[in-house]
ZADO-1210 file (C-alpha; in nm, 4 decimals, padded with zeros to 6 digits):
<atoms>
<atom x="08.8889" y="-04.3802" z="16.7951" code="UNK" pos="1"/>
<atom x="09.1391" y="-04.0999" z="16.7840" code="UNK" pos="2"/>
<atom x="09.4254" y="-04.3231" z="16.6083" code="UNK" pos="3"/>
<atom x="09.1781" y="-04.4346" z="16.3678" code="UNK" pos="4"/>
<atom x="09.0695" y="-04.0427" z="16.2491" code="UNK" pos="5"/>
<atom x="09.4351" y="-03.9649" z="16.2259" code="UNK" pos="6"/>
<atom x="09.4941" y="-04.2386" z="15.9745" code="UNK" pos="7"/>
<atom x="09.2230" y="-04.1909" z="15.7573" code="UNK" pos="8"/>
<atom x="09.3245" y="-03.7991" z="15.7430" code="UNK" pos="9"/>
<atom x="09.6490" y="-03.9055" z="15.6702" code="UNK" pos="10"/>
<atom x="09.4367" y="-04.1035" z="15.3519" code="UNK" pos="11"/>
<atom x="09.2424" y="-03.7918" z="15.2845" code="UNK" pos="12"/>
<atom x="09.5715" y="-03.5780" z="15.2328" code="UNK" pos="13"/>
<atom x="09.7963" y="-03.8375" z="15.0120" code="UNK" pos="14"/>
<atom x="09.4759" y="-03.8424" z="14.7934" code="UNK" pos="15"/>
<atom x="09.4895" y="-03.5045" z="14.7117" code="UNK" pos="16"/>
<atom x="09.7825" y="-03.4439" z="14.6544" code="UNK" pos="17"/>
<atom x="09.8843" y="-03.7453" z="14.3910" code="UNK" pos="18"/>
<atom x="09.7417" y="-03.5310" z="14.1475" code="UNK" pos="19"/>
<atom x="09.9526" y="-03.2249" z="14.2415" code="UNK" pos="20"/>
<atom x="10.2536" y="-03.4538" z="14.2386" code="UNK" pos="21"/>
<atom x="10.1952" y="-03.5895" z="13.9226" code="UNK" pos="22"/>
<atom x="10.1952" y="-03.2305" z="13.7563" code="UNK" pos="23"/>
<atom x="10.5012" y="-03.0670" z="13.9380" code="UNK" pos="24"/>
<atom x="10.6985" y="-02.8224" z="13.6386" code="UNK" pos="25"/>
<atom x="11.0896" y="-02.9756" z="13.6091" code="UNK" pos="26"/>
<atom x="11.1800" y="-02.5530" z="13.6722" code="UNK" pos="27"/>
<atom x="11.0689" y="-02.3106" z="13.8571" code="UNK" pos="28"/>
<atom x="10.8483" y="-02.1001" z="13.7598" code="UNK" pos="29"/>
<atom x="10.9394" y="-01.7794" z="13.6568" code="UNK" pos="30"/>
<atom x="10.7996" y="-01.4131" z="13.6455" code="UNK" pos="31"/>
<atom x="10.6929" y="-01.2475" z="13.2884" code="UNK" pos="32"/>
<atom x="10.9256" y="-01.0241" z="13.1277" code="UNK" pos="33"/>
<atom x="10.8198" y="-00.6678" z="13.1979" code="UNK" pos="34"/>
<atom x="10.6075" y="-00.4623" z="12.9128" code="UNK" pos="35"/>
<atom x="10.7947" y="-00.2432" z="12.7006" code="UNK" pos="36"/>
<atom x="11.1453" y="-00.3581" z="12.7479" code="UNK" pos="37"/>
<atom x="11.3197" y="-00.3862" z="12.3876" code="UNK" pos="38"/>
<atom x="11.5317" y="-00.6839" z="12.2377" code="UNK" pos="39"/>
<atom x="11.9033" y="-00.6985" z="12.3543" code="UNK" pos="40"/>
<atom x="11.9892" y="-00.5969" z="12.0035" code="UNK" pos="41"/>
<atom x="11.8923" y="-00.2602" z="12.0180" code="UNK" pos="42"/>
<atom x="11.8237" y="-00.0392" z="12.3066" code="UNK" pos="43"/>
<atom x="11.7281" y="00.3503" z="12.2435" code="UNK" pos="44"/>
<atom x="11.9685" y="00.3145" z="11.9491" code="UNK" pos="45"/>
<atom x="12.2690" y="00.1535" z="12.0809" code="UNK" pos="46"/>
<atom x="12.4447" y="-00.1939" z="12.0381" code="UNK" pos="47"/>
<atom x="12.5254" y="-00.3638" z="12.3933" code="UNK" pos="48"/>
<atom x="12.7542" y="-00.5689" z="12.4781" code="UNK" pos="49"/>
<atom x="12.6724" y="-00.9693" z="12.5363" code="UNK" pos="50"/>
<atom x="12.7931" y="-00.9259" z="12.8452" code="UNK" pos="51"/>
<atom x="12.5766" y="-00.6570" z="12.9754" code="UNK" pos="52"/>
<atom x="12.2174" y="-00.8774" z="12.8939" code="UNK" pos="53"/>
<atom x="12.0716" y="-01.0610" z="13.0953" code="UNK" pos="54"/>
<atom x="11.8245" y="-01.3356" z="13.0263" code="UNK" pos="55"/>
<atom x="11.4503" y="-01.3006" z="13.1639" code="UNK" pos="56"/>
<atom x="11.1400" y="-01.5330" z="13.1184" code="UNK" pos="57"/>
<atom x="11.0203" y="-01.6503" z="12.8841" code="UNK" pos="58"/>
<atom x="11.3202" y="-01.8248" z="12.8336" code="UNK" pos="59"/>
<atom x="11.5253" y="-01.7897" z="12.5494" code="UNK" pos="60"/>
<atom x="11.4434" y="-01.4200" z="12.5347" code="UNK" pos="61"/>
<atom x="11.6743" y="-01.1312" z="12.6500" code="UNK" pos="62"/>
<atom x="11.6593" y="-00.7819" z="12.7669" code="UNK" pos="63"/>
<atom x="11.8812" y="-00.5413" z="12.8756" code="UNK" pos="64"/>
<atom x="11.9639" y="-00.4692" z="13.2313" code="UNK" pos="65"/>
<atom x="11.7549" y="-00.1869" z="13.3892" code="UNK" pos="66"/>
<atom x="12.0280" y="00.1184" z="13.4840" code="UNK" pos="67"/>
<atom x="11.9442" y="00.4809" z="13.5926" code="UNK" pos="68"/>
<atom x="11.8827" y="00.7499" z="13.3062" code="UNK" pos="69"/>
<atom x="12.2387" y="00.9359" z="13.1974" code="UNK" pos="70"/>
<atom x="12.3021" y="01.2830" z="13.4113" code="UNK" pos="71"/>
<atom x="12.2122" y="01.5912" z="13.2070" code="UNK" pos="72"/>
<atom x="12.5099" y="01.7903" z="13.0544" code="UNK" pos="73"/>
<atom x="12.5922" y="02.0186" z="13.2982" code="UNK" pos="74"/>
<atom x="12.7606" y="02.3731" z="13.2100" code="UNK" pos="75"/>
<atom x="13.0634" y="02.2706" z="13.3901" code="UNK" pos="76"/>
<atom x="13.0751" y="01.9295" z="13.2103" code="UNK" pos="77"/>
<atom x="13.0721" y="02.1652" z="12.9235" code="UNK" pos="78"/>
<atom x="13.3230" y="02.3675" z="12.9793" code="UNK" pos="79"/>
<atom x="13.5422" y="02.0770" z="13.0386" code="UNK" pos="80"/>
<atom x="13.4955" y="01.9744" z="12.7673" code="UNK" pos="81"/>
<atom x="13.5702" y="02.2812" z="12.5999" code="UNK" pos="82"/>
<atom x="13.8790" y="02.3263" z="12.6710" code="UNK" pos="83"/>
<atom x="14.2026" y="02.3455" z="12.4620" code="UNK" pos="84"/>
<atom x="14.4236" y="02.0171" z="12.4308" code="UNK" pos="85"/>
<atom x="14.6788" y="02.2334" z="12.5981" code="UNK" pos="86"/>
<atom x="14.4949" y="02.2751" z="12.9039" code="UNK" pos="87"/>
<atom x="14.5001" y="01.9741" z="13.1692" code="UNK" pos="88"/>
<atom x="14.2024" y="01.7569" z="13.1348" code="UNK" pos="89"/>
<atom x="13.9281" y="01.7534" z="13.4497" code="UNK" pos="90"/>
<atom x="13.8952" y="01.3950" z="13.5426" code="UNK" pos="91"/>
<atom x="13.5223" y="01.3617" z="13.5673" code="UNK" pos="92"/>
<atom x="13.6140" y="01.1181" z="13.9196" code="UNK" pos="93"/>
<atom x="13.7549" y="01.4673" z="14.0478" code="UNK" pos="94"/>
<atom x="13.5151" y="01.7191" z="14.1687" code="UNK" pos="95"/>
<atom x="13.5414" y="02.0628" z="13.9497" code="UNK" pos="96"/>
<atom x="13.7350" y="02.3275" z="14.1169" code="UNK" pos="97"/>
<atom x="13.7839" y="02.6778" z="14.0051" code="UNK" pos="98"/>
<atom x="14.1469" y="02.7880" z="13.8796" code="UNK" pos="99"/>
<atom x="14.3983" y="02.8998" z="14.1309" code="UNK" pos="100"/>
<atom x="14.4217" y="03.3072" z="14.1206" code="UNK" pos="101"/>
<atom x="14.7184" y="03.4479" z="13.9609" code="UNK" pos="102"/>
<atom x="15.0194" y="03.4915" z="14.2113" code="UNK" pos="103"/>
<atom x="14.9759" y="03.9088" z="14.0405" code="UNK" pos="104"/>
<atom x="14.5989" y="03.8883" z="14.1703" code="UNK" pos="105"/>
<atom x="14.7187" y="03.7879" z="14.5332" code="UNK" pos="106"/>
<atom x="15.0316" y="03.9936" z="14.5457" code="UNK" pos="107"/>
<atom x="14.8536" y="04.3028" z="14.5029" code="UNK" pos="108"/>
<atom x="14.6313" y="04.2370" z="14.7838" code="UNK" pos="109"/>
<atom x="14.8978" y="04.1345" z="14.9839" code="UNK" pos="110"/>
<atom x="15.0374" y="04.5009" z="14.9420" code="UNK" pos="111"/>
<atom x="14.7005" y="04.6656" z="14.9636" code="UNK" pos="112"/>
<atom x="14.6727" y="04.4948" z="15.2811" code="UNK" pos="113"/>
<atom x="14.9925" y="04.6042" z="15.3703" code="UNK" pos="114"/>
<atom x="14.9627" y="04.9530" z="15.2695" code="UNK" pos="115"/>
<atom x="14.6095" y="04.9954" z="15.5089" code="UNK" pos="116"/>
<atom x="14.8288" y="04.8357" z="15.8199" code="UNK" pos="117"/>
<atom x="15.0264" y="05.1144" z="15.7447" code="UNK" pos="118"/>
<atom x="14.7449" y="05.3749" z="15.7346" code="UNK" pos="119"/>
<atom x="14.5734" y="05.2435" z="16.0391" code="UNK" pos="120"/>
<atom x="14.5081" y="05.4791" z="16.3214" code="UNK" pos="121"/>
<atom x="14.3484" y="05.3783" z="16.6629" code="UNK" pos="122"/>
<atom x="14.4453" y="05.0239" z="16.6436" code="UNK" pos="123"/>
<atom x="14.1716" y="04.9661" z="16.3459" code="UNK" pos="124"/>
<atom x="14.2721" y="04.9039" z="15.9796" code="UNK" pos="125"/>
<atom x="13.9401" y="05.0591" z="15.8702" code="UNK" pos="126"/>
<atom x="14.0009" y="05.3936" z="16.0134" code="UNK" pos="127"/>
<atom x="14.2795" y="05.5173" z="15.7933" code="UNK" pos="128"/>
<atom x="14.4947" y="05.7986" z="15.8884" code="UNK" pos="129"/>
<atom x="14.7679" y="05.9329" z="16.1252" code="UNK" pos="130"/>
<atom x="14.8434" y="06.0043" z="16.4728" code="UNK" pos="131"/>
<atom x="14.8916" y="06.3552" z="16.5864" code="UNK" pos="132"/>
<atom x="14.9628" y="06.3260" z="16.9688" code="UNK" pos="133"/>
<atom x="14.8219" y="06.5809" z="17.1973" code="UNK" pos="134"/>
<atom x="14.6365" y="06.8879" z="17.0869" code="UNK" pos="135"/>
<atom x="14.7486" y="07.2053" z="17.2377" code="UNK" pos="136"/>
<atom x="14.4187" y="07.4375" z="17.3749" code="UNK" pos="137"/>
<atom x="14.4007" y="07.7657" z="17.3137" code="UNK" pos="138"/>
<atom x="14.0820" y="07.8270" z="17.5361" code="UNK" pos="139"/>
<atom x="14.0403" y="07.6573" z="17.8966" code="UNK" pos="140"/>
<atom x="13.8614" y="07.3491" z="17.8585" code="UNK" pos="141"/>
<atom x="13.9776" y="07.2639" z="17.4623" code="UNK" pos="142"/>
<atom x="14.2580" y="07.0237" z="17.3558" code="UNK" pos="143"/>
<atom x="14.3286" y="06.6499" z="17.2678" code="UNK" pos="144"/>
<atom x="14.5073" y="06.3657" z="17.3506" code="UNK" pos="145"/>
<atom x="14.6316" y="06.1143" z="17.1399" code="UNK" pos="146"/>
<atom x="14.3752" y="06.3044" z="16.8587" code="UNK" pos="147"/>
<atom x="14.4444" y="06.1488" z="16.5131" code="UNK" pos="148"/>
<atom x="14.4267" y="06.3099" z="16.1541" code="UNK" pos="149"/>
<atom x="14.1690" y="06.0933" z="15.9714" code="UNK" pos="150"/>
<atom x="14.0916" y="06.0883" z="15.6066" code="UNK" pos="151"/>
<atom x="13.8756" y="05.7837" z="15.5425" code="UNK" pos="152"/>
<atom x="13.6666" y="05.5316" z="15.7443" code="UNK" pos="153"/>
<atom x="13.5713" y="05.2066" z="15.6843" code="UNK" pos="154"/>
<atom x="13.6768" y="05.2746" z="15.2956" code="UNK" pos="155"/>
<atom x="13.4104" y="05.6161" z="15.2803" code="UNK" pos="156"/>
<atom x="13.6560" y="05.8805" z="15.2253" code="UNK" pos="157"/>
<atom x="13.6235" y="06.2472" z="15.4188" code="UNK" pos="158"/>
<atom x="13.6009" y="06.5569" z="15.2455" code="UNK" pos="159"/>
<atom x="13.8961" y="06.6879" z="15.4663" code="UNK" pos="160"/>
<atom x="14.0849" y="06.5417" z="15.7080" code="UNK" pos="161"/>
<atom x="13.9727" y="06.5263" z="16.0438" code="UNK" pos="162"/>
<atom x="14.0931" y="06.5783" z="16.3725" code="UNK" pos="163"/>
<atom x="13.9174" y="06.3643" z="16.6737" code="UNK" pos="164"/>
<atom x="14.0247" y="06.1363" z="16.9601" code="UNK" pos="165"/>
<atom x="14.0041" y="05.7636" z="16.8522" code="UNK" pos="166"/>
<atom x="13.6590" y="05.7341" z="17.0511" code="UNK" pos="167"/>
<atom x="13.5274" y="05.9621" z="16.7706" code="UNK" pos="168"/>
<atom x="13.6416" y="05.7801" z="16.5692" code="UNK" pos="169"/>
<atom x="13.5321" y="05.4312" z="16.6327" code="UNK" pos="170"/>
<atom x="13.1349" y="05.5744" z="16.6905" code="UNK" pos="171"/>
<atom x="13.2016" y="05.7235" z="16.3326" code="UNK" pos="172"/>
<atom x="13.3312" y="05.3938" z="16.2017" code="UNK" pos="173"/>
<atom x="13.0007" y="05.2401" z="16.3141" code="UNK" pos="174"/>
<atom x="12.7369" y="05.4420" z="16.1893" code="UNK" pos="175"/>
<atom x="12.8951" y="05.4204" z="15.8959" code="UNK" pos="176"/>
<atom x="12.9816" y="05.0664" z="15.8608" code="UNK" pos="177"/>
<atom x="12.6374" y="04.9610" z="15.9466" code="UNK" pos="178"/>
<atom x="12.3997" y="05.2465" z="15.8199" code="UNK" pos="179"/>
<atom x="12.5581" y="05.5255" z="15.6216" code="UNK" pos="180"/>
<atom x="12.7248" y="05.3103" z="15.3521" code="UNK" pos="181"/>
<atom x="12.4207" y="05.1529" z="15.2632" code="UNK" pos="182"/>
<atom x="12.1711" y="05.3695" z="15.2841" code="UNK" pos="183"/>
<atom x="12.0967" y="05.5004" z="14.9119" code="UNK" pos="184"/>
<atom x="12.1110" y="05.1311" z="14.7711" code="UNK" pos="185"/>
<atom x="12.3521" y="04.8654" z="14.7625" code="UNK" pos="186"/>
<atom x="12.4241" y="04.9746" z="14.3877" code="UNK" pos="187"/>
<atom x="12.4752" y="05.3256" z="14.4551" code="UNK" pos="188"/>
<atom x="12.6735" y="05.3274" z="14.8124" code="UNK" pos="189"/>
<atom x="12.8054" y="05.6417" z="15.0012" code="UNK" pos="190"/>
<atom x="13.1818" y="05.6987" z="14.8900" code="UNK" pos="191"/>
<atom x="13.2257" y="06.0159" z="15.0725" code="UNK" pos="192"/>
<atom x="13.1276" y="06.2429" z="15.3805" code="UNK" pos="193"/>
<atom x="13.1287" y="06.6097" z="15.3040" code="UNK" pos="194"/>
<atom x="13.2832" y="06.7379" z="15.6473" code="UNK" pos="195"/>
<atom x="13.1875" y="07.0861" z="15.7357" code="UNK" pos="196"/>
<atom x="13.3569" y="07.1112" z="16.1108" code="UNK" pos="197"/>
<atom x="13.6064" y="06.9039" z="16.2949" code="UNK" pos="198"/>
<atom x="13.8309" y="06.9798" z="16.5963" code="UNK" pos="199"/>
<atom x="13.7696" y="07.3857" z="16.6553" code="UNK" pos="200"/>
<atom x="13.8405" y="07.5451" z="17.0082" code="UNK" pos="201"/>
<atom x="13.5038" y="07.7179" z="17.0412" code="UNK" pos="202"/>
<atom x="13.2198" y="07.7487" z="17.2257" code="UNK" pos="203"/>
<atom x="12.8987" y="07.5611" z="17.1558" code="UNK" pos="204"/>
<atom x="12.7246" y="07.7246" z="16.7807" code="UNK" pos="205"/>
<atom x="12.9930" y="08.0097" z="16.8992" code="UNK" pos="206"/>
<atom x="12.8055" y="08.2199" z="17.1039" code="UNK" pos="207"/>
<atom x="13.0319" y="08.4482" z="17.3841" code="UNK" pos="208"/>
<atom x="13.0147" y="08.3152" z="17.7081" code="UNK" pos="209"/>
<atom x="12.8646" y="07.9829" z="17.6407" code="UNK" pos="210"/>
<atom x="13.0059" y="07.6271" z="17.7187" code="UNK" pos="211"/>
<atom x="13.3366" y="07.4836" z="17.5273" code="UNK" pos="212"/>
<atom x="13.2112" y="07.2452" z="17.2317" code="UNK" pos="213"/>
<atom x="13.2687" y="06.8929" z="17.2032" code="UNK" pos="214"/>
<atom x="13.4201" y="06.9801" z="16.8826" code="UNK" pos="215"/>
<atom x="13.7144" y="07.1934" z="17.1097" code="UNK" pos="216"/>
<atom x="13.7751" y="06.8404" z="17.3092" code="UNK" pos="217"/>
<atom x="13.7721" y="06.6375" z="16.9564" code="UNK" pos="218"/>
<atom x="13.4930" y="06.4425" z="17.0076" code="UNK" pos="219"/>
<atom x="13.2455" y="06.5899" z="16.7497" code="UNK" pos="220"/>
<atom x="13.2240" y="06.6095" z="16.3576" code="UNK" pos="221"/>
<atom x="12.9622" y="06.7801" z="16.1616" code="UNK" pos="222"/>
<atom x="12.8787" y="06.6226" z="15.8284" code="UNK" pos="223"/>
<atom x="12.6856" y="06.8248" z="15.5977" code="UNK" pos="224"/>
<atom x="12.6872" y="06.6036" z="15.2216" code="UNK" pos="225"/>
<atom x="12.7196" y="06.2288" z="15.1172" code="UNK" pos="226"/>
<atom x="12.8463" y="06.1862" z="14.7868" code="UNK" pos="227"/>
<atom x="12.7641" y="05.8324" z="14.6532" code="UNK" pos="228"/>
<atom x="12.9399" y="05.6674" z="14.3663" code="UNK" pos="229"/>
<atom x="12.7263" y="05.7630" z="14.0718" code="UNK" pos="230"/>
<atom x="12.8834" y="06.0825" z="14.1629" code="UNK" pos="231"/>
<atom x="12.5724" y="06.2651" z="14.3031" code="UNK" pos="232"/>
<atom x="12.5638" y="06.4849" z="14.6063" code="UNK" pos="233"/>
<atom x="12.2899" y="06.4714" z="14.8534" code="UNK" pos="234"/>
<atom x="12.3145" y="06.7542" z="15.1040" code="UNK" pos="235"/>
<atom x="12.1218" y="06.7826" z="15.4599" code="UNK" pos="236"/>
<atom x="11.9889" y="07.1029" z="15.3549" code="UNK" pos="237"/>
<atom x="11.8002" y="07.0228" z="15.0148" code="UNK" pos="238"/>
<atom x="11.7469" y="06.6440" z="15.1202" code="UNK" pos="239"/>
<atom x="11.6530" y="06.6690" z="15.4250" code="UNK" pos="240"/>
<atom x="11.2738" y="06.7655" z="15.2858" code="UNK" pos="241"/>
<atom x="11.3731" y="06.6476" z="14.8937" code="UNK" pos="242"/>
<atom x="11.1066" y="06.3748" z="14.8328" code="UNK" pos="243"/>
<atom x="11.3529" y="06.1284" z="14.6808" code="UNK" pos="244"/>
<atom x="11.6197" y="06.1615" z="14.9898" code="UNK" pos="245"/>
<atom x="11.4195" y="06.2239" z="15.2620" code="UNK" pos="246"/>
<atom x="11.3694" y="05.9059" z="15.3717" code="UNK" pos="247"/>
<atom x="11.7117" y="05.8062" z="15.3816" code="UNK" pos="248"/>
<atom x="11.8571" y="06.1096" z="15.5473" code="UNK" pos="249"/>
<atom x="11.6055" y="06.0329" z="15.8339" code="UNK" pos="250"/>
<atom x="11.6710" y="05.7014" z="15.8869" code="UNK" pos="251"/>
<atom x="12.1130" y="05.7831" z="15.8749" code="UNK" pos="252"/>
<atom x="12.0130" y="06.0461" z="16.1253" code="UNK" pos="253"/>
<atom x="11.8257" y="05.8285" z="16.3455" code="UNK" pos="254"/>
<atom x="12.0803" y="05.5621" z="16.3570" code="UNK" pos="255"/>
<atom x="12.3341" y="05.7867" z="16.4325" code="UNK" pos="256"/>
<atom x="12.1460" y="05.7839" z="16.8034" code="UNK" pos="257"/>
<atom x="12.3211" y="05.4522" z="16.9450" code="UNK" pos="258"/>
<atom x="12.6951" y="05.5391" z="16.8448" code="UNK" pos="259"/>
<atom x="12.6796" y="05.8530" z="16.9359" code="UNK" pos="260"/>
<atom x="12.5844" y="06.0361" z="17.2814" code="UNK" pos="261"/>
<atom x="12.4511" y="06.3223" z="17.1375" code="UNK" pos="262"/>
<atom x="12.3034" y="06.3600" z="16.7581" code="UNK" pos="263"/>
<atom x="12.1415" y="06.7095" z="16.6071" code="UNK" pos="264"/>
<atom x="11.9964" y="06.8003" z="16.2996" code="UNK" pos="265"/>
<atom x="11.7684" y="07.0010" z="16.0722" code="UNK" pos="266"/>
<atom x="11.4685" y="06.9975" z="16.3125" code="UNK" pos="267"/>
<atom x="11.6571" y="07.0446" z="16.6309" code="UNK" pos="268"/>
<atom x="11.7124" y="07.4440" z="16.6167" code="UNK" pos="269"/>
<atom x="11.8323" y="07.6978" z="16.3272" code="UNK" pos="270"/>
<atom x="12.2479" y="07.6336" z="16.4050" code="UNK" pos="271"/>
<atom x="12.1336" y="07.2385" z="16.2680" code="UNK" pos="272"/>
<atom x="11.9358" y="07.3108" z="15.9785" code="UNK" pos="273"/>
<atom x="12.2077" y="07.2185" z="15.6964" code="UNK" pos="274"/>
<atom x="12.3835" y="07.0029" z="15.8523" code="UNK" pos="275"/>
<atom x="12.4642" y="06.6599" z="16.1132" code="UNK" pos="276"/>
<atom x="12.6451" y="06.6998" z="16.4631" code="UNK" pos="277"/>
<atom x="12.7302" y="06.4113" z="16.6826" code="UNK" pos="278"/>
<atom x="12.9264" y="06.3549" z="16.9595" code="UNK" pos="279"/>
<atom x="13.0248" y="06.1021" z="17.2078" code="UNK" pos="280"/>
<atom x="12.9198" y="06.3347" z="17.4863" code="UNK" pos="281"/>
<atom x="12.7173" y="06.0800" z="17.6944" code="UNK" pos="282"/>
<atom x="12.4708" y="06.1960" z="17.9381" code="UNK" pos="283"/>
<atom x="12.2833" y="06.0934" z="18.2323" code="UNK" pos="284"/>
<atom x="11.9270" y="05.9992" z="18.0438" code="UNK" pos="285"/>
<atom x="12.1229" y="05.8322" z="17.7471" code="UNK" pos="286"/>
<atom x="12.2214" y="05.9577" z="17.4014" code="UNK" pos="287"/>
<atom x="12.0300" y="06.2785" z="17.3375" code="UNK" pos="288"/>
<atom x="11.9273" y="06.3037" z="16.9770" code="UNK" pos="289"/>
<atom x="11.7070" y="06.5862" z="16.8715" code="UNK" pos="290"/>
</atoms>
């Protein structure tokens, strides 16, 4: 029985299909063009080529070739463009570059450069300067050694130059660096400390009898001003409770606690009150700022 149902599916099928068969396209059939595209004549307003159409259904129809939309004009393509016939032409293959500097431009600061090595006290380029050796004490206790003359730090002149071991001058370099230079506004920076007291052989806020300074071993500075570079003076004793500098002077005084071992100021007794000390005194509990 089983051959038998195999042949007369096999009858079933050719059947069928003789229609099917009888029908069959001689070509393929293809998909419709899509909506919208334009004639090859003419495409947004522009001729193309023969060669760049190809032919969609239904047949004897073309269309252009579907490409990705033009780049904007940039403001560098622009300028390119813009430039005199004497100029060398950018190849648009070639990424833009900006013009090489003028060999004026770099030898000037090549010499600046050179001039700073120069300068440099303490090893550092940003602590300008120069050595003064060792600093003969006049009281037991005072004196220097290897004590350099500085007149500007990290590019924030000093009202005066200033005597103080290198030690001094590194802590200095960092507050200011990182705190001081900044601290009334990126667009109005600190140009200039106003120093009141360097290296003095004395004792501490002078009193007889009391303890040598740090400021008779070089390792103190008081700073009493910061000028910035509008030209404006802000002063420890008017700012310090001015409503438009408060704020600031507080917050140079405070991170003047880190760099140096021991920082005083307005609040901390009536020798303070119009001006800054620090010191690289270090003590047993940590910097001491009051």
């Amino acid at each position: 029985m089983k051959p038998v149902a195999r042949l007369w599916g096999v009858v079933f099928l050719a059947a069928v299909a003789a229609p099917l068969w009888a029908s069959a396209p001689e070509t393929s059939l293809r998909p419709s063009a899509r909506p919208g595209l334009a004639q090859a004549e003419v495409v947004s307003g522009v001729d193309l080529p023969q060669s760049s159409v190809v032919a969609f259904a239904p047949l004897g129809q073309v269309v252009p070739p579907l490409r990705p939309n033009a780049r904007p004009r940039s403001p560098q393509m622009l300028a390119a463009v813009a430039l005199p016939a004497a100029a060398p032409r950018v190849d648009m293959q070639q990424s833009l570059r900006p013009l090489l500097r003028p060999d004026a431009v770099v030898q000037q600061a090549l010499f600046k450069r050179r001039q700073l090595r120069k300068g440099a006290v303490c090893g550092d380029i940003a602590i300008q300067g120069k050595p003064i050796g060792a600093v003969a004490a006049s009281l037991p206790g005072c004196g220097a050694q290897d004590a350099v003359r500085v007149r500007s730090i990290a590019g924030v002149t000093l009202s005066q130059e200033s005597v103080m071991t290198c030690e001094t001058a590194q802590a200095l370099k960092r507050w200011i660096s990182k705190d001081v230079e900044k601290a009334f506004g990126r667009s109005n920076r600190v140009v200039s400390l106003r120093v009141a007291a360097h290296y003095a052989c004395r004792t501490r806020n002078n009193r007889p009898g009391a303890k040598i300074s740090e400021h008779g071993r070089g390792k103190a500075i008081d700073i009493s001003g910061f000028k910035l570079e509008d030209g404006s003076l802000v002063t420890v004793l008017e700012g310090w409770r001015a409503r438009a500098t408060r704020k600031q002077l507080r917050k140079i005084w405070k991170a003047a606690c880190g760099p140096f071992g021991t920082v005083l100021g307005p609040e901390s007794d009536r020798y303070h009150r119009d001006h800054f000390h620090l010191d690289v005194a270090r003590h047993r509990g940590g910097s001491y700022c009051r």
